[in-house]
NUVEX-279814 format. One record per residue (C-alpha): residue in one letter; y, x, z. Coordinates in Angstrom, 3 decimals, padded with zeros to 6 digits, always signed. Each point is the difference from the previous one (the first is absolute). Layout:
residues N
REC  code         Y         X         Z
REC     A         Y         X         Z
...
This chain:
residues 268
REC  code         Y         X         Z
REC     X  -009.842  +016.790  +016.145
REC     X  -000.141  -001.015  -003.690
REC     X  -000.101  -003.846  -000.739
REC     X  -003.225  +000.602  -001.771
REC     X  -001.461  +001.146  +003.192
REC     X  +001.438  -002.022  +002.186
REC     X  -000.445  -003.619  -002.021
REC     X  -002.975  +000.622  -002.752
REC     X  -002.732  -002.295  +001.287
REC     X  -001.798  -002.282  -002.707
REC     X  -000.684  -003.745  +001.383
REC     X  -003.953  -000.620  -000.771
REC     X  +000.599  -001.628  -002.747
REC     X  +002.682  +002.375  -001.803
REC     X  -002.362  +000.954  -003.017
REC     X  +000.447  -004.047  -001.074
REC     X  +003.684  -000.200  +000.378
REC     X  +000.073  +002.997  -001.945
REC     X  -002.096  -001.676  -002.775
REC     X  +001.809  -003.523  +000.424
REC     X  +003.611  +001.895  -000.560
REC     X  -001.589  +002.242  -002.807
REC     X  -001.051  -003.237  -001.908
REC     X  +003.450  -001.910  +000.826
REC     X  +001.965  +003.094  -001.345
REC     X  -002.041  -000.011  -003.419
REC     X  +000.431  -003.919  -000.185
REC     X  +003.873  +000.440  +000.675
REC     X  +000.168  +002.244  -003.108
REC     X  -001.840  -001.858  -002.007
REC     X  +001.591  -003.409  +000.456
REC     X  +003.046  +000.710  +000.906
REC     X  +002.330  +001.938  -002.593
REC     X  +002.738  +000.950  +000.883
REC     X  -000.927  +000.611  +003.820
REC     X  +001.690  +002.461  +001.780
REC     X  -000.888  +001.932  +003.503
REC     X  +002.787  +000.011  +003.022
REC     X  -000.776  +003.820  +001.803
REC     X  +002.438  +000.038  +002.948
REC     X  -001.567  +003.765  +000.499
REC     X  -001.630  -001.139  +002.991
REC     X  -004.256  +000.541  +000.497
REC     X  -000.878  -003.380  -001.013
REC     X  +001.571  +000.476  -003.482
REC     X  -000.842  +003.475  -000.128
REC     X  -003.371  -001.263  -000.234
REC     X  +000.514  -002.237  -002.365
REC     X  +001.428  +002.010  -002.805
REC     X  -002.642  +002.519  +000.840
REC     X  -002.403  -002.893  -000.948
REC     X  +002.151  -000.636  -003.197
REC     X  -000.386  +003.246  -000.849
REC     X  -003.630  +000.273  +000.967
REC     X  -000.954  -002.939  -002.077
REC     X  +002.579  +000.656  -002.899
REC     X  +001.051  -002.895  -000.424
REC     X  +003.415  -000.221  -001.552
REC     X  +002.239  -002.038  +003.078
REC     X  +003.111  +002.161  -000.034
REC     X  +001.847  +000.696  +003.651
REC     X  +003.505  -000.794  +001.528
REC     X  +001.585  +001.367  +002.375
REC     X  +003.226  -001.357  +001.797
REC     X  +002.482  +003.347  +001.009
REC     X  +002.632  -001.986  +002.174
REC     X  +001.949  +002.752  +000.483
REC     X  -001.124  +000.959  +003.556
REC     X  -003.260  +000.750  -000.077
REC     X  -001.075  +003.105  +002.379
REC     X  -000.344  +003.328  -002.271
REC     X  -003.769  +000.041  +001.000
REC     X  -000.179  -003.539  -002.335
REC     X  +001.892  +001.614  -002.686
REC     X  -001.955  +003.235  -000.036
REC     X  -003.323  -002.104  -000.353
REC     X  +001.725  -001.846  -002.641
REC     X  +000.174  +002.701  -002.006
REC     X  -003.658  +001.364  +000.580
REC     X  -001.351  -003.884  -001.419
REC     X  +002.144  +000.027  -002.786
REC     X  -001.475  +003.693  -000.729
REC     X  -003.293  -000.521  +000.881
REC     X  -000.568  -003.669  -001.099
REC     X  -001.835  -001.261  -003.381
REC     X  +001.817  -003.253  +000.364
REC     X  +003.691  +000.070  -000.864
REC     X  +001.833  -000.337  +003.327
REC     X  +003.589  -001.602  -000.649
REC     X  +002.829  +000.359  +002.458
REC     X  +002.558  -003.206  +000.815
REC     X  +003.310  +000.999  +001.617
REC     X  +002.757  -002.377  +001.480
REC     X  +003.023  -001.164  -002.302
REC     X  +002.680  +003.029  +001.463
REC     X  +002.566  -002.444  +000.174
REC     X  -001.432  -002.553  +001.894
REC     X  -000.971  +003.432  +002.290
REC     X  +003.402  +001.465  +000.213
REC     X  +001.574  -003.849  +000.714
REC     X  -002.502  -000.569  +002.558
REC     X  +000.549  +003.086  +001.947
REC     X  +003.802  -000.097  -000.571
REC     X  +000.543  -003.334  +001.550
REC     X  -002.759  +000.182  +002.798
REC     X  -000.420  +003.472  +000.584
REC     X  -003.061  +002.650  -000.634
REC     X  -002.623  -001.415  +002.850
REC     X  +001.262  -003.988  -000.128
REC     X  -003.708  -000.688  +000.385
REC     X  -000.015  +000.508  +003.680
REC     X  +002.850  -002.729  +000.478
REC     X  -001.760  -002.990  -000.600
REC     X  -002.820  -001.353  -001.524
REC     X  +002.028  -001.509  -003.317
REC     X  +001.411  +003.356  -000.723
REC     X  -003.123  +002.104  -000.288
REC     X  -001.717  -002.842  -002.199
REC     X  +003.392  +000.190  -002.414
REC     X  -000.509  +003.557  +000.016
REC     X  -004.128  +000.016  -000.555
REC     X  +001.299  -002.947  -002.479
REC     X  +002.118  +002.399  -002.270
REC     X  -002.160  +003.113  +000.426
REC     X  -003.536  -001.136  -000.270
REC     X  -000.231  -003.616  -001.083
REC     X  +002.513  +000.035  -002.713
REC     X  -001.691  +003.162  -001.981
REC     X  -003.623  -001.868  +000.911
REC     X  +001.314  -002.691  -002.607
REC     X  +000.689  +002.102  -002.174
REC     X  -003.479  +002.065  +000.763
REC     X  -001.736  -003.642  -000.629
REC     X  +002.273  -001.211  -002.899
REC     X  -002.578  -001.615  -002.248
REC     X  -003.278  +000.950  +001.863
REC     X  -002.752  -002.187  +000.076
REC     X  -001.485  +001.199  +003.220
REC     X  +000.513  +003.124  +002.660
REC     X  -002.004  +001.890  +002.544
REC     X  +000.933  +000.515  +003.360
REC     X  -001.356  +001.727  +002.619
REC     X  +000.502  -003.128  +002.959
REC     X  -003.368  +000.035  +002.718
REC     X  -000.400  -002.965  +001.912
REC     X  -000.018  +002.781  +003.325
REC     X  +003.371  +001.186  -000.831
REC     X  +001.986  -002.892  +001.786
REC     X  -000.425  -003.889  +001.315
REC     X  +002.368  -000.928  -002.921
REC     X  -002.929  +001.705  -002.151
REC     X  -002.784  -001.193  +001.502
REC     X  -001.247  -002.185  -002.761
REC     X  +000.855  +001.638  -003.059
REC     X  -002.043  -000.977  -002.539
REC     X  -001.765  +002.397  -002.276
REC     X  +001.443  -001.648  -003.361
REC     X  +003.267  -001.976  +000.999
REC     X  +000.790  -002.977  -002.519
REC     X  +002.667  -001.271  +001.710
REC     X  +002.625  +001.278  -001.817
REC     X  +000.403  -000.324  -003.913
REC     X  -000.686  +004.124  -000.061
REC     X  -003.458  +000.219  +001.377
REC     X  -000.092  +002.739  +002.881
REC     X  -003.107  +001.959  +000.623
REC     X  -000.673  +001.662  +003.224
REC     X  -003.279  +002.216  -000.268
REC     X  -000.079  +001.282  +003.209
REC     X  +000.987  -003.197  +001.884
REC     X  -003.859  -000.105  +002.082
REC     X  +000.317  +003.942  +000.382
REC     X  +000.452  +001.326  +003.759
REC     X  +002.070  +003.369  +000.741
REC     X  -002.629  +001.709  +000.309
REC     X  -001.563  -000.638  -003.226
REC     X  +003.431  +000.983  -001.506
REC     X  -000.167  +002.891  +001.544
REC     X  -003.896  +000.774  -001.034
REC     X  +000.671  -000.392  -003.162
REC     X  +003.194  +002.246  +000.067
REC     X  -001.904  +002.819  +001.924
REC     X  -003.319  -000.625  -002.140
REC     X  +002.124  +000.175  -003.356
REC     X  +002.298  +003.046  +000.775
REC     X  +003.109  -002.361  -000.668
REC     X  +003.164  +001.095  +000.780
REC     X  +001.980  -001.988  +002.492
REC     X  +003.113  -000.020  +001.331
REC     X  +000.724  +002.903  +003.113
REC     X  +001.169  -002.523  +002.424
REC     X  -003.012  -002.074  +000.771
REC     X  -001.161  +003.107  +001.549
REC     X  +003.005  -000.453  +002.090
REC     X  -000.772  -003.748  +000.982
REC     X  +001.680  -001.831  -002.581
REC     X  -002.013  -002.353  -001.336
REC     X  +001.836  -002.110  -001.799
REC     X  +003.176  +002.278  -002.025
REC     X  +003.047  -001.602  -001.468
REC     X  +003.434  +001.465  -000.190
REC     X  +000.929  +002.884  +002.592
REC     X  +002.452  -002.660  +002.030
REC     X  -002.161  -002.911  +000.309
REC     X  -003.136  +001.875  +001.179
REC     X  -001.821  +002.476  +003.030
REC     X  -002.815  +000.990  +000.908
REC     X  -001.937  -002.682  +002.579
REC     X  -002.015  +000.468  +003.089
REC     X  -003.252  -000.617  +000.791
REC     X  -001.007  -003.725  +000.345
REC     X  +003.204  -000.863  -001.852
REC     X  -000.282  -002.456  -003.301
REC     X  -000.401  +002.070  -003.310
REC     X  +003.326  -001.321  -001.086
REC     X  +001.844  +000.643  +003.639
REC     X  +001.592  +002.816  -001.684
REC     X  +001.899  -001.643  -002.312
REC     X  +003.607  -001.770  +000.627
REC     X  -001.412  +000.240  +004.211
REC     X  +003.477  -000.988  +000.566
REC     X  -001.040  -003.615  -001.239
REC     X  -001.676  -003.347  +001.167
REC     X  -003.864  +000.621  -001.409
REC     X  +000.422  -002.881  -001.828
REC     X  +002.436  +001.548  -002.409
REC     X  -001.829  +003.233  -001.014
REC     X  +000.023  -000.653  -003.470
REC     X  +002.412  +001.422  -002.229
REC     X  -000.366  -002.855  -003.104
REC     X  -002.621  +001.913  -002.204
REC     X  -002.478  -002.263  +000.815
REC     X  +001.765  -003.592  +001.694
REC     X  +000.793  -002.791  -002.647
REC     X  +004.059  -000.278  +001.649
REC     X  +001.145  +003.711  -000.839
REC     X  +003.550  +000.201  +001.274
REC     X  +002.316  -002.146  +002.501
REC     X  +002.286  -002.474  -002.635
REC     X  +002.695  +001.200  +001.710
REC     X  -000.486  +003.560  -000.802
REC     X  -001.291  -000.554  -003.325
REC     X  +003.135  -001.787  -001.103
REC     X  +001.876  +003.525  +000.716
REC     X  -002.825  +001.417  -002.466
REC     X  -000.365  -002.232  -003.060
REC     X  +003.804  +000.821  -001.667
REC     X  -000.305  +003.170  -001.104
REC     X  -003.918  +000.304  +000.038
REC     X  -000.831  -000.954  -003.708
REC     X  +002.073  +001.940  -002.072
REC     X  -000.858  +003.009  +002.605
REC     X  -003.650  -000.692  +000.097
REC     X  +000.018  +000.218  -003.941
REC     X  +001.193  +003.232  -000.024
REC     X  -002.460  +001.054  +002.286
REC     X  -002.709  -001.532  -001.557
REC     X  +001.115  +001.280  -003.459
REC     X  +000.201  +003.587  +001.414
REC     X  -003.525  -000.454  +001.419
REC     X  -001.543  -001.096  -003.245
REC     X  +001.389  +002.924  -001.422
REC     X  -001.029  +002.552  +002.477
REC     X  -003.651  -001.509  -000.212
REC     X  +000.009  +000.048  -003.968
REC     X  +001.206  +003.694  +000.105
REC     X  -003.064  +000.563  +002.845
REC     X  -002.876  -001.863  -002.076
């Protein structure tokens, strides 16, 4: 059964929500320049740019490409960045902090212990998010206050942080994502129709079973309390690990970040 069909249901008071995050999305651009949006590929965000686009309102996207991301996420990739009015900008880990990781600790480290798959969500997904936010005033997420107990009070505007965070969709149920999705013809990623709702990189994520927390399927191997990879928690990596990291990050991370700028001149 398709996601659509199985999760579309509107709460009674979707058409508001979907006025309330309308209006916060025009105020964002307005304000806040330069403000960015964070699309992990997943429905929430899918919506989100769709809304961007809808509204055309000049937020540009980001999207973090750790380097093990299932070829379903990759393919949709390349649909947004073909489809969407916004210009969608892909991050990528620093390869040598890759290629050390996985040559000292091995290919699927993550499943040893709870330090080594933060290092590794460290180097390939919070790392290039700093460089995605580098001198951003404010981003958009797609965080729902239904997603987890660690998210259960997400605020709709976060100002506790020197970059303001908005999160438009943080009063929004599943299945007024998922109304919205089927009542907009938005594309989404395959796997929710195969029970994943919450996606991340192939490894760290599976499909869930009914009854089970929408973020069960990611790192299941872990205490609940430490589903979060560092995207969105104010202490981002273990100081043990990220002593390893900070070395030979700066003069690698420029590189990167020079090679980006160039590839997004050339694209613009």
């Amino acid at each position: 059964m398709k996601a659509t069909e199985l999760h579309a249901r509107a709460s009674k008071d979707y058409d508001q929500k979907l006025a309330e995050t309308q209006q916060l999305l025009i105020r964002a651009a307005a304000e806040f320049s330069p403000l960015t949006q964070a699309n992990s590929l997943g429905a929430e965000d899918m919506v989100i740019t769709h809304l961007v686009n809808q509204l055309e309102l000049d937020i540009p996207v980001f999207v973090l490409e750790t380097g093990r991301l299932h070829p379903q996420t990759l393919q949709l990739l390349d649909r947004l960045k073909a489809t969407s009015r916004a210009p969608v900008h892909v991050f990528t880990p620093v390869q040598e902090q890759v290629i050390q990781f996985v040559r000292r600790e091995g290919e699927d480290a993550m499943y040893r212990s709870i330090e080594l798959r933060k290092a590794c969500c460290h180097i390939r997904k919070v790392e290039p998010l700093q460089r995605a936010l580098a001198g951003q005033k404010a981003w958009i997420t797609g965080l729902r206050r239904e997603q987890s107990a660690a998210r259960a009070d997400v605020p709709l505007i976060d100002t506790s942080e020197p970059r303001t965070k908005f999160n438009p969709l943080a009063n929004w149920t599943w299945g007024d994502v998922w109304h919205y999705i089927a009542s907009n013809g938005v594309d989404y990623h395959p796997l929710h129709d195969e029970f994943y709702p919450s996606i991340g990189c192939a490894p760290c994520t599976r499909a869930i079973s009914l009854g089970e927390d929408f973020r069960a399927g990611r790192w299941w191997w872990e205490d609940e309390n430490a589903k979060e990879c560092g995207l969105h928690v104010k202490e981002q990596t273990p100081t043990s690990v990220r002593a390893e990291l900070v070395e030979a990050a700066p003069a690698q991370a420029l590189r990167q970040a020079q090679g980006e700028r160039a590839s997004q001149g050339g694209a613009a």
